[in-house]
mmCIF file as Biopython writes it, N, C-alpha, C and O atoms, coordinates in Angstrom:
data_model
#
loop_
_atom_site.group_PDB
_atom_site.id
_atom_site.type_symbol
_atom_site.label_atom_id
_atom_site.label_alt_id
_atom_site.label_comp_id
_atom_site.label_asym_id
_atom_site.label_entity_id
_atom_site.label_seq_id
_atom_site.pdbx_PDB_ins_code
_atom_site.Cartn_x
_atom_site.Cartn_y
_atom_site.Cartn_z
_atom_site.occupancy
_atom_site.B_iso_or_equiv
_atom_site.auth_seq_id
_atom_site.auth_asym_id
_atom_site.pdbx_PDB_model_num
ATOM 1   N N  . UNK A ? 1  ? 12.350  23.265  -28.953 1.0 0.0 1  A 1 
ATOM 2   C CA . UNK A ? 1  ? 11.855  22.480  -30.059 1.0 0.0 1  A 1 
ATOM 3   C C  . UNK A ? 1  ? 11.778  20.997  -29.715 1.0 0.0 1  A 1 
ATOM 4   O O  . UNK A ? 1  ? 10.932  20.294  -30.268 1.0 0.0 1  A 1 
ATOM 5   N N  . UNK A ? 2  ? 12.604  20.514  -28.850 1.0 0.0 2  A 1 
ATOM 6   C CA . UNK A ? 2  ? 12.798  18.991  -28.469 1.0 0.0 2  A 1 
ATOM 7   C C  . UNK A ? 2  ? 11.341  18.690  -27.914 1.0 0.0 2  A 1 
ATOM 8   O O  . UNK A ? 2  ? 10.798  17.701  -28.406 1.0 0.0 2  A 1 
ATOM 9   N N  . UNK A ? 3  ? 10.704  19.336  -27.051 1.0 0.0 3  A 1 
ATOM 10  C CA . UNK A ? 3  ? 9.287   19.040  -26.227 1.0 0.0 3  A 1 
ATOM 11  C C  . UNK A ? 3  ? 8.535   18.937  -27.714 1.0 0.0 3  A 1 
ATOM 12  O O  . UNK A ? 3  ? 8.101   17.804  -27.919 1.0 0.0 3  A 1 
ATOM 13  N N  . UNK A ? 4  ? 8.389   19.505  -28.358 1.0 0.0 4  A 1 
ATOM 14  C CA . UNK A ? 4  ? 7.397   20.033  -29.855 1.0 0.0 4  A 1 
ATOM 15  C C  . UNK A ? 4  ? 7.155   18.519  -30.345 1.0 0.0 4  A 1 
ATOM 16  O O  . UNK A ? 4  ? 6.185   17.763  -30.410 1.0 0.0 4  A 1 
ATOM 17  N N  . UNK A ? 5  ? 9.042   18.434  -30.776 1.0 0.0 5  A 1 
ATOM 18  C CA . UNK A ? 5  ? 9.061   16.906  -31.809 1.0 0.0 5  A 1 
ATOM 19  C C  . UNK A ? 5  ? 8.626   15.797  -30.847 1.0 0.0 5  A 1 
ATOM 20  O O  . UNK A ? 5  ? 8.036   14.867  -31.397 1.0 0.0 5  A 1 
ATOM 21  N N  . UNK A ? 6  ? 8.837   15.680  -29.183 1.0 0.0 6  A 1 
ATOM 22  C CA . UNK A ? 6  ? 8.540   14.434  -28.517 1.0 0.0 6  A 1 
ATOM 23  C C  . UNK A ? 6  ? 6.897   14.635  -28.584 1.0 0.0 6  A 1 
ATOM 24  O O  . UNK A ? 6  ? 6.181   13.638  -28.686 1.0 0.0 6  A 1 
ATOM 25  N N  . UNK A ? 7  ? 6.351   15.916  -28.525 1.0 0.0 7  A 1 
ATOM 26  C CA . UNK A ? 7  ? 4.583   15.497  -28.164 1.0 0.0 7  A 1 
ATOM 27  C C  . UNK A ? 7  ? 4.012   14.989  -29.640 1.0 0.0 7  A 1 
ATOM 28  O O  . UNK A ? 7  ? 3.071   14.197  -29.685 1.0 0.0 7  A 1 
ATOM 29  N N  . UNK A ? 8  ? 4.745   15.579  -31.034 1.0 0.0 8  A 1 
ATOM 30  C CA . UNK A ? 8  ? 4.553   15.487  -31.943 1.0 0.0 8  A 1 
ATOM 31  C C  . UNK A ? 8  ? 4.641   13.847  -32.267 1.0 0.0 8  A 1 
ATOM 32  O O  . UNK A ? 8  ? 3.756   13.100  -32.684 1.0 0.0 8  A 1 
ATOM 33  N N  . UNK A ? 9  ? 5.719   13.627  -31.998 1.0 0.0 9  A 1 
ATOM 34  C CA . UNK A ? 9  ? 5.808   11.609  -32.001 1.0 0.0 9  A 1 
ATOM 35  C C  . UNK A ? 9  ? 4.268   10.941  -31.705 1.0 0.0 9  A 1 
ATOM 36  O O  . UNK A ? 9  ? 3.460   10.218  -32.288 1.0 0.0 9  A 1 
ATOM 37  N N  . UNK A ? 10 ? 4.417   11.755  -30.250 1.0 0.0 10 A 1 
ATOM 38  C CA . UNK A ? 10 ? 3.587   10.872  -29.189 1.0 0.0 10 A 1 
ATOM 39  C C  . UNK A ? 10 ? 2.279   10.896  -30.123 1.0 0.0 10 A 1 
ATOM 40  O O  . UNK A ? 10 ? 1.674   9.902   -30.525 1.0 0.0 10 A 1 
ATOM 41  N N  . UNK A ? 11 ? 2.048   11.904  -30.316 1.0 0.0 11 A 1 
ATOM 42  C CA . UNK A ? 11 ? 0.197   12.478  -30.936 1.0 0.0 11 A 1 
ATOM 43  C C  . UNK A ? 11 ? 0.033   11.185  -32.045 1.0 0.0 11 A 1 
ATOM 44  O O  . UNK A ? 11 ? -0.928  10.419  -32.116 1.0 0.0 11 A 1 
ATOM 45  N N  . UNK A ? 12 ? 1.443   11.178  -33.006 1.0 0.0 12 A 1 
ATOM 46  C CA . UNK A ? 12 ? 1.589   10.241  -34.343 1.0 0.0 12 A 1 
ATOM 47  C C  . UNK A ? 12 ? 1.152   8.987   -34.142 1.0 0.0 12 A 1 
ATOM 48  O O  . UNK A ? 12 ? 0.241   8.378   -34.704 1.0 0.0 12 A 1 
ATOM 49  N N  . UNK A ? 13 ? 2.295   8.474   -32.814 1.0 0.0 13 A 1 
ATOM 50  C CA . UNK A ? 13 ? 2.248   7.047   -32.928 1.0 0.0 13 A 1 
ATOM 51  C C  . UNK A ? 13 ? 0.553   6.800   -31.982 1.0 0.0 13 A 1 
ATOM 52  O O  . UNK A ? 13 ? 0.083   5.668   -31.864 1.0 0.0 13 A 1 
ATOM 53  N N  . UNK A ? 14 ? -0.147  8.029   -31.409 1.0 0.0 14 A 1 
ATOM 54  C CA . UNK A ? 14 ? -1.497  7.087   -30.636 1.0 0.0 14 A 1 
ATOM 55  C C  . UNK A ? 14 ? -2.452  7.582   -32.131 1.0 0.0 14 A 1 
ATOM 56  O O  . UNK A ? 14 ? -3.644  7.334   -31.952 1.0 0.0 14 A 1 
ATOM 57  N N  . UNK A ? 15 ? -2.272  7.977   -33.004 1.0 0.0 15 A 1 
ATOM 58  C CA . UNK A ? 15 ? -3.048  8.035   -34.346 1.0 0.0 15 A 1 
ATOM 59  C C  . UNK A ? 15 ? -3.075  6.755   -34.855 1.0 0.0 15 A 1 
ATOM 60  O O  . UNK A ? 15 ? -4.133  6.161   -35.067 1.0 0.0 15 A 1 
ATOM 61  N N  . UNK A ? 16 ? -1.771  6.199   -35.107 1.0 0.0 16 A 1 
ATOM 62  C CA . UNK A ? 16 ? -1.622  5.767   -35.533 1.0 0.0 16 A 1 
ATOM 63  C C  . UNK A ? 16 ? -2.322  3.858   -35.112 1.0 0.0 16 A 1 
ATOM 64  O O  . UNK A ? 16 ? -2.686  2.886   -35.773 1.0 0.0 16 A 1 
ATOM 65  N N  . UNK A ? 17 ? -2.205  4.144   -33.940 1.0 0.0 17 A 1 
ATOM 66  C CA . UNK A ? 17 ? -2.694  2.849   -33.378 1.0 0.0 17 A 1 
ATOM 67  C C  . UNK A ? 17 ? -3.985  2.820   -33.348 1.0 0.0 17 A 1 
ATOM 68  O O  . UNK A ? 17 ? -4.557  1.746   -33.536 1.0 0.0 17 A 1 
ATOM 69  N N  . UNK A ? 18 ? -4.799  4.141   -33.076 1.0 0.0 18 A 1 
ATOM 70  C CA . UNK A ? 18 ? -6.293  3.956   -33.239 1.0 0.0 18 A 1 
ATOM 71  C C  . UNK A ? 18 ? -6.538  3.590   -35.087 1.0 0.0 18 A 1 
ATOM 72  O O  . UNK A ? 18 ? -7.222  2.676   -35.548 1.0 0.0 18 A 1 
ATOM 73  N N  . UNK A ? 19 ? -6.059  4.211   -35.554 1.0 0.0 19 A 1 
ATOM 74  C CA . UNK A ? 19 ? -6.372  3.721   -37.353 1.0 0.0 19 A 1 
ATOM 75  C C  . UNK A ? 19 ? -6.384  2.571   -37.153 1.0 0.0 19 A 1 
ATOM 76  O O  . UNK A ? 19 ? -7.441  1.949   -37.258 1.0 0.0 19 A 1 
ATOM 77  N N  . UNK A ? 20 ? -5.158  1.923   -36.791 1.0 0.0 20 A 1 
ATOM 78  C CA . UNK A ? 20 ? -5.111  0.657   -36.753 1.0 0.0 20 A 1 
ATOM 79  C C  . UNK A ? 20 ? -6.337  -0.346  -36.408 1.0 0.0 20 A 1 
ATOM 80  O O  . UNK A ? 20 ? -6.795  -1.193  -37.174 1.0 0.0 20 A 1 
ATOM 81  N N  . UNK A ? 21 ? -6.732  -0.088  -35.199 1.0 0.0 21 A 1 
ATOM 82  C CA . UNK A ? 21 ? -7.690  -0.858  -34.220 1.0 0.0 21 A 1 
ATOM 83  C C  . UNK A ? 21 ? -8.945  -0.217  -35.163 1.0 0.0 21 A 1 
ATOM 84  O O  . UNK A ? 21 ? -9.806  -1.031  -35.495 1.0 0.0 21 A 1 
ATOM 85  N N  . UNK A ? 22 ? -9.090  1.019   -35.563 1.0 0.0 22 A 1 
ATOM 86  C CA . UNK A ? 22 ? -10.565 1.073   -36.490 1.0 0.0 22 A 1 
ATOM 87  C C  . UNK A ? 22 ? -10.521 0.141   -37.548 1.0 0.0 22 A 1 
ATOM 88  O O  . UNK A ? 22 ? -11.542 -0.400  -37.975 1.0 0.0 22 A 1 
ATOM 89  N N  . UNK A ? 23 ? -9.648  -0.024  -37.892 1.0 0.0 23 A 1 
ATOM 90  C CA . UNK A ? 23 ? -9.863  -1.588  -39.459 1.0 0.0 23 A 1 
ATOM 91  C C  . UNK A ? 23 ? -9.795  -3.004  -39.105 1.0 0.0 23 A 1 
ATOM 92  O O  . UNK A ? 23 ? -9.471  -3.887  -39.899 1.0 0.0 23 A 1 
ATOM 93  N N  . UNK A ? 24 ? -10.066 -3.157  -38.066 1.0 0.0 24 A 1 
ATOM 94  C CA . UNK A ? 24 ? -10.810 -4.257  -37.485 1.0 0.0 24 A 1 
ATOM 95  C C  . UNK A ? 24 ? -11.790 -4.463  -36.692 1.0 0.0 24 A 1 
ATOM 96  O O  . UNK A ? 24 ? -11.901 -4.084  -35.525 1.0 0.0 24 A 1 
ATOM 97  N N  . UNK A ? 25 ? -12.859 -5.358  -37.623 1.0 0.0 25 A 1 
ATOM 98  C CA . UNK A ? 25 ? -14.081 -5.548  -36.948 1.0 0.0 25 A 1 
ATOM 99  C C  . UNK A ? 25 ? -14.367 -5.901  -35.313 1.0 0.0 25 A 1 
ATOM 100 O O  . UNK A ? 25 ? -13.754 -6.789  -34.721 1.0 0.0 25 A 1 
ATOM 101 N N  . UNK A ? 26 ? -15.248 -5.179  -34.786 1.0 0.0 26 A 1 
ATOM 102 C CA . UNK A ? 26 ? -15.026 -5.556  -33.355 1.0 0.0 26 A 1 
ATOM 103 C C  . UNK A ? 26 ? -16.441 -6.362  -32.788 1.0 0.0 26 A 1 
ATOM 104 O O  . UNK A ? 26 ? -16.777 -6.399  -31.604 1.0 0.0 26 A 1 
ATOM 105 N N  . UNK A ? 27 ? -17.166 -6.983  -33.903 1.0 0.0 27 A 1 
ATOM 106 C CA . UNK A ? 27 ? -18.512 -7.656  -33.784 1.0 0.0 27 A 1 
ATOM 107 C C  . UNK A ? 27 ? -18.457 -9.006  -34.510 1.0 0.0 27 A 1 
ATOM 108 O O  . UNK A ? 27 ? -17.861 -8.991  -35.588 1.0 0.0 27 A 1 
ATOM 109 N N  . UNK A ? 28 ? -18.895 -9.983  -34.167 1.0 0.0 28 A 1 
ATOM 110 C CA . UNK A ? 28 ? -19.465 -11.176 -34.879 1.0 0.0 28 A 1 
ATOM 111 C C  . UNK A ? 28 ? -20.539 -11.820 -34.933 1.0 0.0 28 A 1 
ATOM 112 O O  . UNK A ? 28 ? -21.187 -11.953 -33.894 1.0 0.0 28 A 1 
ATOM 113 N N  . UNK A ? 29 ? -20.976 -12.352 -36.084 1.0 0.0 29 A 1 
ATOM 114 C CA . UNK A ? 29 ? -22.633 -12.938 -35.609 1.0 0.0 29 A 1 
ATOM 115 C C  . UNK A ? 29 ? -22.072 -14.221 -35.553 1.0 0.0 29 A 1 
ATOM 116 O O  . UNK A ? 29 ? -21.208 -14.525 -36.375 1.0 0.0 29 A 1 
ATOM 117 N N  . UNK A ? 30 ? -22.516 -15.173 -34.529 1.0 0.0 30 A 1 
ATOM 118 C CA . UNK A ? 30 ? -21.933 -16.178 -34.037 1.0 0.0 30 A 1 
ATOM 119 C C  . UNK A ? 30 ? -22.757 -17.510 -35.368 1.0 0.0 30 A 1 
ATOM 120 O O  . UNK A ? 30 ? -22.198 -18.589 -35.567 1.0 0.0 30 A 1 
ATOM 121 N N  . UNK A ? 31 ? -24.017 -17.138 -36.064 1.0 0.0 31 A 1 
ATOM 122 C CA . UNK A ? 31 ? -24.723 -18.164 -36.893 1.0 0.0 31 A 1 
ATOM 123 C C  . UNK A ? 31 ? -24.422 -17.715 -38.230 1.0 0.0 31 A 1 
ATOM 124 O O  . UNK A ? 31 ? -24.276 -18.746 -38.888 1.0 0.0 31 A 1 
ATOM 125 N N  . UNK A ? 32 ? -24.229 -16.569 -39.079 1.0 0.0 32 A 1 
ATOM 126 C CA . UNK A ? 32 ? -23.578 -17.036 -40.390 1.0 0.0 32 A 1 
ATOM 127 C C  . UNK A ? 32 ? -21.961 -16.258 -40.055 1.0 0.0 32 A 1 
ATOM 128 O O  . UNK A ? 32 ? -21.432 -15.962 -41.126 1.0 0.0 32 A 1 
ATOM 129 N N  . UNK A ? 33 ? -21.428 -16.024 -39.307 1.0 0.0 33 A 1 
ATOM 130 C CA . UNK A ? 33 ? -20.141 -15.482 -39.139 1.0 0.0 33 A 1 
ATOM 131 C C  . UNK A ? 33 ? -19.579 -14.400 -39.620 1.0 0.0 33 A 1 
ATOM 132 O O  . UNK A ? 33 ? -18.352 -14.330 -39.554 1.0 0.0 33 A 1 
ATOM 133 N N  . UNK A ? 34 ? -20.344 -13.291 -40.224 1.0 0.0 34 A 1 
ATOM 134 C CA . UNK A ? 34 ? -20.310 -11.878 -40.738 1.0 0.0 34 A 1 
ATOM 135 C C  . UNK A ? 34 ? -19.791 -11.460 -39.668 1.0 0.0 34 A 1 
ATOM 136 O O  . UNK A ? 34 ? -20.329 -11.794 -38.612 1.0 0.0 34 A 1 
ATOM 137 N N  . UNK A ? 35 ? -18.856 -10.795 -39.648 1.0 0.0 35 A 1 
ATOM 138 C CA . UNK A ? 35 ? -18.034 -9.321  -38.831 1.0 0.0 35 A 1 
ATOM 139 C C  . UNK A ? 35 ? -18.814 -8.189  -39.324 1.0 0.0 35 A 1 
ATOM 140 O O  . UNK A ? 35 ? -19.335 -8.035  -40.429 1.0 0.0 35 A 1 
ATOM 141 N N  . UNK A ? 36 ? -18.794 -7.300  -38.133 1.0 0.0 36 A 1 
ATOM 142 C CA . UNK A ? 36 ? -19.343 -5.724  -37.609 1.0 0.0 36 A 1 
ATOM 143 C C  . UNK A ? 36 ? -18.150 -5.030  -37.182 1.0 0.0 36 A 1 
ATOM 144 O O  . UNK A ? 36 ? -17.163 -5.565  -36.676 1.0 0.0 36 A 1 
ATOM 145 N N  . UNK A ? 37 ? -18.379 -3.274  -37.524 1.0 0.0 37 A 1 
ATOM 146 C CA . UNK A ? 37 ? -17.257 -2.745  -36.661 1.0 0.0 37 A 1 
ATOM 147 C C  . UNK A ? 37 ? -18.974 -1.816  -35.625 1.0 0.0 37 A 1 
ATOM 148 O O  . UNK A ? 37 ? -19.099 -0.631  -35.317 1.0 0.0 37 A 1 
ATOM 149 N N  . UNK A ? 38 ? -19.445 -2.379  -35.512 1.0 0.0 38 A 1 
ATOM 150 C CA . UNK A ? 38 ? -21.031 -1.961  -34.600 1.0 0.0 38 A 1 
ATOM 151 C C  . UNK A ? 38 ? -21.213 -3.090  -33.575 1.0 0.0 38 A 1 
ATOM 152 O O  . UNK A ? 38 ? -20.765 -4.225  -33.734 1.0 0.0 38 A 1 
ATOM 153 N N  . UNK A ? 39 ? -21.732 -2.781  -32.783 1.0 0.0 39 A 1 
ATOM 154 C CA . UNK A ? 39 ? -22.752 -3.772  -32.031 1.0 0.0 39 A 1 
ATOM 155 C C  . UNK A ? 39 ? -24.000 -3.805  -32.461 1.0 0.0 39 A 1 
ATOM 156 O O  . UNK A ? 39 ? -24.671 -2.780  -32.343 1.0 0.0 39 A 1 
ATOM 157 N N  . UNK A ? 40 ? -24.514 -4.855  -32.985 1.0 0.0 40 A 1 
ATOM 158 C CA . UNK A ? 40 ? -25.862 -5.158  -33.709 1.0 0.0 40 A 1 
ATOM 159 C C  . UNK A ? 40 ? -26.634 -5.970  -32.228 1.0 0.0 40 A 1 
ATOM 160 O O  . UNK A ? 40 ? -25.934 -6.762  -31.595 1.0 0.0 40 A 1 
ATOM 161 N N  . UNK A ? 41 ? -27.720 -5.764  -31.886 1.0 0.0 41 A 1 
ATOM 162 C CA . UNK A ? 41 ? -28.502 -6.615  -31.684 1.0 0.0 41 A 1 
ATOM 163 C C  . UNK A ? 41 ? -29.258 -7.665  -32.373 1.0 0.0 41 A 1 
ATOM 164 O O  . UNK A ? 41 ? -29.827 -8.568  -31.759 1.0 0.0 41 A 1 
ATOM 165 N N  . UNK A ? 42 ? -29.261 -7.592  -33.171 1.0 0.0 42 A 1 
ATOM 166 C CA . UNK A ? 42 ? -29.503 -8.436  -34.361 1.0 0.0 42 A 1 
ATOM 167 C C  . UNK A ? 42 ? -28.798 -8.647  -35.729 1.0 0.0 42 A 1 
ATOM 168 O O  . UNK A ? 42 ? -29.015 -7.802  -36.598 1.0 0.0 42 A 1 
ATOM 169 N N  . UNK A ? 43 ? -28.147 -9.472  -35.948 1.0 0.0 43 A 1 
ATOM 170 C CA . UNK A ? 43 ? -27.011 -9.708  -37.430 1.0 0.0 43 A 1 
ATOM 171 C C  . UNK A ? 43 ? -28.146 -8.840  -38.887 1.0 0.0 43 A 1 
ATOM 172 O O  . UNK A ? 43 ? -29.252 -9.195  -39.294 1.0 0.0 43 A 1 
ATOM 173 N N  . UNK A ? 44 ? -27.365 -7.781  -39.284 1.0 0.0 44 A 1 
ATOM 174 C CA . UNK A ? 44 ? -28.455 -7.348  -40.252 1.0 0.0 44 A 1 
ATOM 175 C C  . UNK A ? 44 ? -28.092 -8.082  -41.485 1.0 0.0 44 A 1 
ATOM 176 O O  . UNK A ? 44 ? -28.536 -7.594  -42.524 1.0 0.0 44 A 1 
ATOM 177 N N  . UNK A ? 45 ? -27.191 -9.428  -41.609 1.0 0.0 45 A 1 
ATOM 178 C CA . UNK A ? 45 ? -27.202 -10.476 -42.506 1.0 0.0 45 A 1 
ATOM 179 C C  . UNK A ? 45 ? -27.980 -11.683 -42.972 1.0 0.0 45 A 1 
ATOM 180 O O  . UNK A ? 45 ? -28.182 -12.169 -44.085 1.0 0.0 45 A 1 
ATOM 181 N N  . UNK A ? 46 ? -28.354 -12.007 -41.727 1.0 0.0 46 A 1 
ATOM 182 C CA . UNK A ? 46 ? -29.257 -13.318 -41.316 1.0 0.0 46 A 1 
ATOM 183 C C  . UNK A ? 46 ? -30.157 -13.157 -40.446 1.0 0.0 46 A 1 
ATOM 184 O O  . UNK A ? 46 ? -31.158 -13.873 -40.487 1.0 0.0 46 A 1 
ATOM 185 N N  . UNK A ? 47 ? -30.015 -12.257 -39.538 1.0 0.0 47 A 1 
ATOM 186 C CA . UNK A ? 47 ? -31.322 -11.497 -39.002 1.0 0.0 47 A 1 
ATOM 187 C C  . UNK A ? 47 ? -30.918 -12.392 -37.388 1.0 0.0 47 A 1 
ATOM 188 O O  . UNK A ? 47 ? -31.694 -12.157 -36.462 1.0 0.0 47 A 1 
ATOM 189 N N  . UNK A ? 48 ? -29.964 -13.184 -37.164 1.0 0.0 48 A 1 
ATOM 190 C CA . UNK A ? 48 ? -29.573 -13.674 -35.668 1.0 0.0 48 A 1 
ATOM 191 C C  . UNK A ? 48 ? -29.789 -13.019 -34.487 1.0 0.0 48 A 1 
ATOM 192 O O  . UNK A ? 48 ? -29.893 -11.870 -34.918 1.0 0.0 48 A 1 
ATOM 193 N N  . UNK A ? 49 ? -29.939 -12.930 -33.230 1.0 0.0 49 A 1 
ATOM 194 C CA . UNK A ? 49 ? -29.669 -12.210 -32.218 1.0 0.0 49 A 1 
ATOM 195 C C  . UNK A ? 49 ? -28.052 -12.986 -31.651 1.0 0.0 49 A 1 
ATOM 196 O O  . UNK A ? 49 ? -28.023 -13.042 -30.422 1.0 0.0 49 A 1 
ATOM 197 N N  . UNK A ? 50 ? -27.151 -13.390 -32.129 1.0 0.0 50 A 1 
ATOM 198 C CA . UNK A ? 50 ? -26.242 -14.344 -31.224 1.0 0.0 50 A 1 
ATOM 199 C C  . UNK A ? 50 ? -25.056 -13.247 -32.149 1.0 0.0 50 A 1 
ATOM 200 O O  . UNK A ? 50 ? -24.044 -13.729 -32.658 1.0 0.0 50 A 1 
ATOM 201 N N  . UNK A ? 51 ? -25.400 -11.705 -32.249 1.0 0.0 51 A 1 
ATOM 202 C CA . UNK A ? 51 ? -23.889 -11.209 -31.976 1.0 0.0 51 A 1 
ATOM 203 C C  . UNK A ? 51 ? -22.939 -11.093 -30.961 1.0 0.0 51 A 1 
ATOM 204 O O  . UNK A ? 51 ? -23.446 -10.840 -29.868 1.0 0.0 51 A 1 
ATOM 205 N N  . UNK A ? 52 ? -21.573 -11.209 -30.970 1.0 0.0 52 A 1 
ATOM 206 C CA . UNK A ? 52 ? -21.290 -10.908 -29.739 1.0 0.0 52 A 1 
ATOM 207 C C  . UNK A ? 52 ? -19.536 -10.024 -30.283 1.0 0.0 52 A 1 
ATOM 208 O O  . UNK A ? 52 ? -18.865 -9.976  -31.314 1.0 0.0 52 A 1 
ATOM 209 N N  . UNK A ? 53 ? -19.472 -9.672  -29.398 1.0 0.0 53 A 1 
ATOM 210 C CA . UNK A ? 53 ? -17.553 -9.034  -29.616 1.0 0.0 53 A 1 
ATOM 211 C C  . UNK A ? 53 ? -16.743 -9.850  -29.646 1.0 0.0 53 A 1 
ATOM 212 O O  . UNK A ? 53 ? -16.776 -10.912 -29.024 1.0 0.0 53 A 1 
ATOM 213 N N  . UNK A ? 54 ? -15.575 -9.328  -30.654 1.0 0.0 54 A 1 
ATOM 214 C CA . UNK A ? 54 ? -14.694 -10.347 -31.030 1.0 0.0 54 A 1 
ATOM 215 C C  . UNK A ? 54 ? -13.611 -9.926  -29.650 1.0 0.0 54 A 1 
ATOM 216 O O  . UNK A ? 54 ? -13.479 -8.735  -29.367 1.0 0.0 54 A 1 
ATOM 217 N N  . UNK A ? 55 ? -12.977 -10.846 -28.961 1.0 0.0 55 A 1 
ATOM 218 C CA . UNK A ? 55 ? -12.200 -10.713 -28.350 1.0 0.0 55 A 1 
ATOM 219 C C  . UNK A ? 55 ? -10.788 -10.991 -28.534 1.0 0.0 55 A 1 
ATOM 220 O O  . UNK A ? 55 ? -9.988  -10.745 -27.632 1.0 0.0 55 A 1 
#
């Protein structure tokens, strides 16, 4: 049972960190400053091409 509960942790806590990292935007339009969790080639706010990833 000990292997069960350690893979069981493990599975939890990398769930848990991707949830995490999905609720933050990973795009910005650099001219009106709207966040994306997409890569836009074009800001579908202001219509910019100057998205880029938030780092």
């Amino acid at each position: 049972m000990g292997l069960f509960e350690n893979l069981g942790r493990k599975v939890e806590s990398f769930k848990q960190g991707a949830s995490d990292n999905a609720s933050e935007p990973t795009h910005r339009c650099g001219d009106c400053e709207s966040e994306f969790f997409t890569d836009y080639e074009t800001c579908p706010d202001c219509g910019s091409d100057a998205v880029y990833p938030i780092e």
